[in-house]
N, C-alpha and C positions, 0 to 999 in steps of 0.2 A: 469170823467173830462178829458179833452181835451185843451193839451197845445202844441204850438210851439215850445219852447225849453227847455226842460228838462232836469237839470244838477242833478247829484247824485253825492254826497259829496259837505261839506260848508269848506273843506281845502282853503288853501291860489290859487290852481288854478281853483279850480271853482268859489271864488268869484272873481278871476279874470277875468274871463270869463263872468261871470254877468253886472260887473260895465264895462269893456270896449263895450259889449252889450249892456248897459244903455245908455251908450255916446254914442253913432250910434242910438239910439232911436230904440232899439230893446228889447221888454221885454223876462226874464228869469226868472223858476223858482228852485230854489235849492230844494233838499228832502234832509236830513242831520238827520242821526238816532239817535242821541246824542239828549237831552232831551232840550236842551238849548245852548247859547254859554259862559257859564260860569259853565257848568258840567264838565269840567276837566282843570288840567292845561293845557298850550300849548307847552311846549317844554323849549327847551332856546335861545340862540343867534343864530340870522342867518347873515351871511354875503352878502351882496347882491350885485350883481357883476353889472359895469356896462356896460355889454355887453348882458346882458339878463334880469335879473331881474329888474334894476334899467328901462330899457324901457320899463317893461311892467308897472311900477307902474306910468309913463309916459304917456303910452296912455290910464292910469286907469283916468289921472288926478288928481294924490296923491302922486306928487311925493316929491309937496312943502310940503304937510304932514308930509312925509315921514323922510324926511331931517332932522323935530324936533325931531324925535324919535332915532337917530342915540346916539350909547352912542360913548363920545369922548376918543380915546384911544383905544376903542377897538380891531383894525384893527393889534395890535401891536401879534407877536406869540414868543415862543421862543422854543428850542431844547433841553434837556438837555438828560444825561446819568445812568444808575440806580444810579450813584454815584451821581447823583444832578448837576454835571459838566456842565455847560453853556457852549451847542457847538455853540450854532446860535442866534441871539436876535437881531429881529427884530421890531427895533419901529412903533409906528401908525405915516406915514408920511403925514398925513392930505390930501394927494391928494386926499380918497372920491372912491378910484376904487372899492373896497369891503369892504363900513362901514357896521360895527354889529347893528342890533336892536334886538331885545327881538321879539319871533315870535309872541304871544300874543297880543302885540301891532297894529302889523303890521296887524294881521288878525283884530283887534280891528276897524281900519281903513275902513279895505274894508269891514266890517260889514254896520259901519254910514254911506257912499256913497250910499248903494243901497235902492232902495223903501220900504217903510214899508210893510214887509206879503213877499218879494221875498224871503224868508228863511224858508222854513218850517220843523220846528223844532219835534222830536220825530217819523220822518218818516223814519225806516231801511226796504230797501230792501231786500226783501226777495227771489223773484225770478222775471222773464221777458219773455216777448217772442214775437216774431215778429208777426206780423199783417197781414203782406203783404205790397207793395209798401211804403217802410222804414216805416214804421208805428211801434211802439213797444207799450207794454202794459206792465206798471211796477206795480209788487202788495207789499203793504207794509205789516210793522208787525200787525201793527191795525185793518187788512182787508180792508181800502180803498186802491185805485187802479188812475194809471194814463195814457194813451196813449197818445202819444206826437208822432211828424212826426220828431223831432230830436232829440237823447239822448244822451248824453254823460256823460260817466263813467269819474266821479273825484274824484272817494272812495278807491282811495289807493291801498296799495300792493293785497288786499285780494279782489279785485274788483268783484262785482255780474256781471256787465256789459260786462268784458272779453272776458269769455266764448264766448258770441254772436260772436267773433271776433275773437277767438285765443286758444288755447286747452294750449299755456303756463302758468306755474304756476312757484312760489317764489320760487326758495331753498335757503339752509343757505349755508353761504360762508365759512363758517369754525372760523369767528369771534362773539364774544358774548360780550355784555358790559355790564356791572354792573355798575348802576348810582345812585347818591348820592351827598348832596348838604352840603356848609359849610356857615353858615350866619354870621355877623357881621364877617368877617373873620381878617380883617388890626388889630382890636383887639381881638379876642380869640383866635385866628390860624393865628398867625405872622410868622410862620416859613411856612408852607403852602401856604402863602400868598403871601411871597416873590416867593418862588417856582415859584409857577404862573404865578408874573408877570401880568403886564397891559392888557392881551389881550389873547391868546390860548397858552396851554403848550402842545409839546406833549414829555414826558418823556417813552423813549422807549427803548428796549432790542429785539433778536430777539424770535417772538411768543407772544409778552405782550407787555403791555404799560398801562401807566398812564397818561389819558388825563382830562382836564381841562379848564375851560373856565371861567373868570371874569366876571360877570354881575352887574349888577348898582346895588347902595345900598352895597358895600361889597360880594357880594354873588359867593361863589365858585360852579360850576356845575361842578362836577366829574365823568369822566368812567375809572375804570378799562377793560381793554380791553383783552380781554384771546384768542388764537387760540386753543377752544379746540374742542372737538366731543358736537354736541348738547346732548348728552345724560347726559356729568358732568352739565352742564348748568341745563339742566331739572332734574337731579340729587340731586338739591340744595332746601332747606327747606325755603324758604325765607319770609316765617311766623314768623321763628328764627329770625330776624335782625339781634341781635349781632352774632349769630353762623355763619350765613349766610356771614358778614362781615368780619368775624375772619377769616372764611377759605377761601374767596378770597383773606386776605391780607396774607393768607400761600404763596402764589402763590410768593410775592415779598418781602419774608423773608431775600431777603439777599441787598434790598435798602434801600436807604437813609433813613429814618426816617420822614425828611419831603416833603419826595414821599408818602410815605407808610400812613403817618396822614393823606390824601386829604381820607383813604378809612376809616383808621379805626377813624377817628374823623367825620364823615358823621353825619348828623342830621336827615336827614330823613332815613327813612327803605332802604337798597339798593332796587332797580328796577333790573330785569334781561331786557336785550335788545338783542334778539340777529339778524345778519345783515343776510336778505338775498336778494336776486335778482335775476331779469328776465335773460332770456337768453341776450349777448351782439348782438346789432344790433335786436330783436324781433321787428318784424315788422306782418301787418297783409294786406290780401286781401280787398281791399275797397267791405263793405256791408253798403250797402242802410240804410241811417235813422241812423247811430249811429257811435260812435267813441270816443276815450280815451284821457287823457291827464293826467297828472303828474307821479305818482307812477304807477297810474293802467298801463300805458302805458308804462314806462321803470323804472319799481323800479332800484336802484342799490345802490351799499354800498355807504356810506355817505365821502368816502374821496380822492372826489372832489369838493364837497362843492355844489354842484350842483343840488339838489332834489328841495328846492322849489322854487332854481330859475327858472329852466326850468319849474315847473310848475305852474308858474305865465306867464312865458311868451309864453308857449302852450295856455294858458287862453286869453292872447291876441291875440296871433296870431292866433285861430281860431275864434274869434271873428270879428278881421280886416277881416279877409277870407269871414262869412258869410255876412257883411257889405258890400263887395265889389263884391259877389253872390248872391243879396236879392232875388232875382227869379230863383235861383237854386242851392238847397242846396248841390246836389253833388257835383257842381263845389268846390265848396266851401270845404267840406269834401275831394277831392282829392287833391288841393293848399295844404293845410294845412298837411295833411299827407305825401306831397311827399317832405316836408322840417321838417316836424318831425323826419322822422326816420336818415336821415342822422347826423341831430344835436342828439338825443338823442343817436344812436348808438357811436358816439365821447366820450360824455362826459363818458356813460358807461364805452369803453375802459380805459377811463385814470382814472376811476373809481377806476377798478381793478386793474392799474397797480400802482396807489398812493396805492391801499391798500396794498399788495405786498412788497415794498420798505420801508413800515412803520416796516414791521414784519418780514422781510426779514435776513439771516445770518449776514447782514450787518449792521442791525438796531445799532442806529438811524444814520449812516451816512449816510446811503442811503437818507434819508429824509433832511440831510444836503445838499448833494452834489444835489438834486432837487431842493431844494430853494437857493443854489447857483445860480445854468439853468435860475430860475427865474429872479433873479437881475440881470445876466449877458443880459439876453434876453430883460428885462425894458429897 
């Protein structure tokens, strides 16, 4: 088969990419290896800024959507110290700059906008190869096969598509998070709960932290967060739950208690998570026929909040790109690339230097004295 534009992955920026291609009256088709879009959870709260995200779901035309799925309150963070000690607390001040929704929702969203069959579901990639005059040939796991004259990689950190592009690969950043969830929390984990707080906690020391997130319905989302060698990480039996639990909450043997219940009162099994990322500023040579966006194109640790907004709004802006290029796709692949890499090489930086500051000898002040910068600079 033979298609125009072929996206790989149904993440939040390939179907960005779709539906603001829909609106320009441009058909797309996604390949997305996952068996369905109800075959795993999706995550939890995302913030969505309105410097990026919030315009790509804009020129998605989802944005009045978007608005209903906001949970209220949630924008709200606070700081505290292994002793529980409230350094920082931050309310949700309803201005709307970066309201939370649940990611699930959000992708739920850009699922029902695009054409029924633009998702094709249980298709992993498994390898690719150029054609000739940008032409590419993508073979799936089923053994059907697709050549498309434009391709672009939206499959994440572990991208098939890369390659074609870039010899850079993921490493770990020296952080791992162990996640875990608290349900009906206001009543069975009141002390926990408090903790909390309305909105993101991040309770930190230097090398660790216990982080947190309130979601609608009661629901506590929890990472402990460790600076250690991926090898303790991979070390870890995490078939064991309770063992597996026990000995991360060694790790914070000498806090608060109601720090320490977000891990050892967990409902579900811990999750190991751990963070890695592309080089800062990974950038690639323009080749014919193909190109990246979100993870695949600048994964980076998650503490700038920054990963699916950029890649919603990569998903737009090359989509505006090829809209505004319909008779020539390189043009179009060069605009978009040459305001990629400076915006993603940014937010990378402050990527790492938010992670840093979180774990740093100074922890948690240092993360105070930055969201001090913030409000002075508002």
């Amino acid at each position: 088969m033979t298609t125009d534009v072929t996206i790989i992955g149904a993440g939040l920026g390939g179907l960005t990419l779709a539906r603001v291609l829909h609106v320009h009256g441009i058909a797309a088709t996604i390949y997305e290896a996952e068996p369905s879009p109800t075959a795993r959870t999706q995550g939890g709260m995302l913030d969505i800024h309105d410097y990026n995200g919030q315009l790509a779901l804009k020129a998605a035309g989802l944005f009045e959507e978007f608005l209903g799925l906001v949970h209220e309150g949630g924008e709200a963070s606070r700081v505290l110290d292994r002793e529980a000690t409230v350094l920082q607390d931050q309310p949700d001040d309803g201005t709307g700059g970066r309201p939370e929704v649940h990611r699930g929702d959000l992708r739920r969203i850009l699922l029902d906008s695009l054409p029924p069959g633009t998702v094709k579901w249980g298709h992993k990639a498994t390898a690719v190869r150029p054609l000739g005059d940008g032409r590419h040939e993508v073979a799936f796991a089923d053994g059907a096969s697709v050549t498309t004259r434009l391709l672009v990689g939206a499959d994440g950190a572990w991208s098939r598509i890369r390659p074609l592009l870039s010899d850079a690969k993921p490493e770990y950043v020296g952080i791992s998070f162990i996640e875990t969830y608290l349900f009906d929390a206001d009543t069975r984990h009141p002390a926990g709960a408090e903790a909390v707080g309305g909105g993101a906690l991040f309770a930190l020391a230097p090398g660790k932290g216990i982080l947190a997130h309130r979601e609608p319905g009661g629901v506590l989302h929890t990472y402990a967060a460790l600076n250690k060698p991926e090898e303790w990480i991979n070390g870890i039996d995490f078939g064991r739950a309770g063992a597996a639990a026990a000995l991360v909450a060694e790790e914070f043997d000498d806090w608060a208690p109601q720090l320490t219940s977000l891990i050892t009162d967990g409902e579900t099994a811990p999750v190991p998570r751990t963070v890695n990322a592309l080089p800062i500023g990974h950038r690639w040579d323009r080749v014919p026929g193909v190109t990246l966006l979100g993870d695949a194109a600048h994964l980076m640790s998650p503490f700038a909040g920054e990963g699916a907004n950029l890649a919603m709004y990569d998903g737009a802006e090359l989509a505006n790109a090829i809209a505004a290029h319909p008779d020539d796709l390189e043009a179009a692949l060069t605009a978009y690339e040459e305001a990629l890499f400076p915006r993603s090489s940014a937010a990378a930086a402050e990527a790492a230097r938010n992670h840093e500051l979180c774990f740093d000898d100074n922890a948690p002040h240092s993360l105070v004295s930055l969201f001090a910068g913030h409000e002075q600079a508002g």
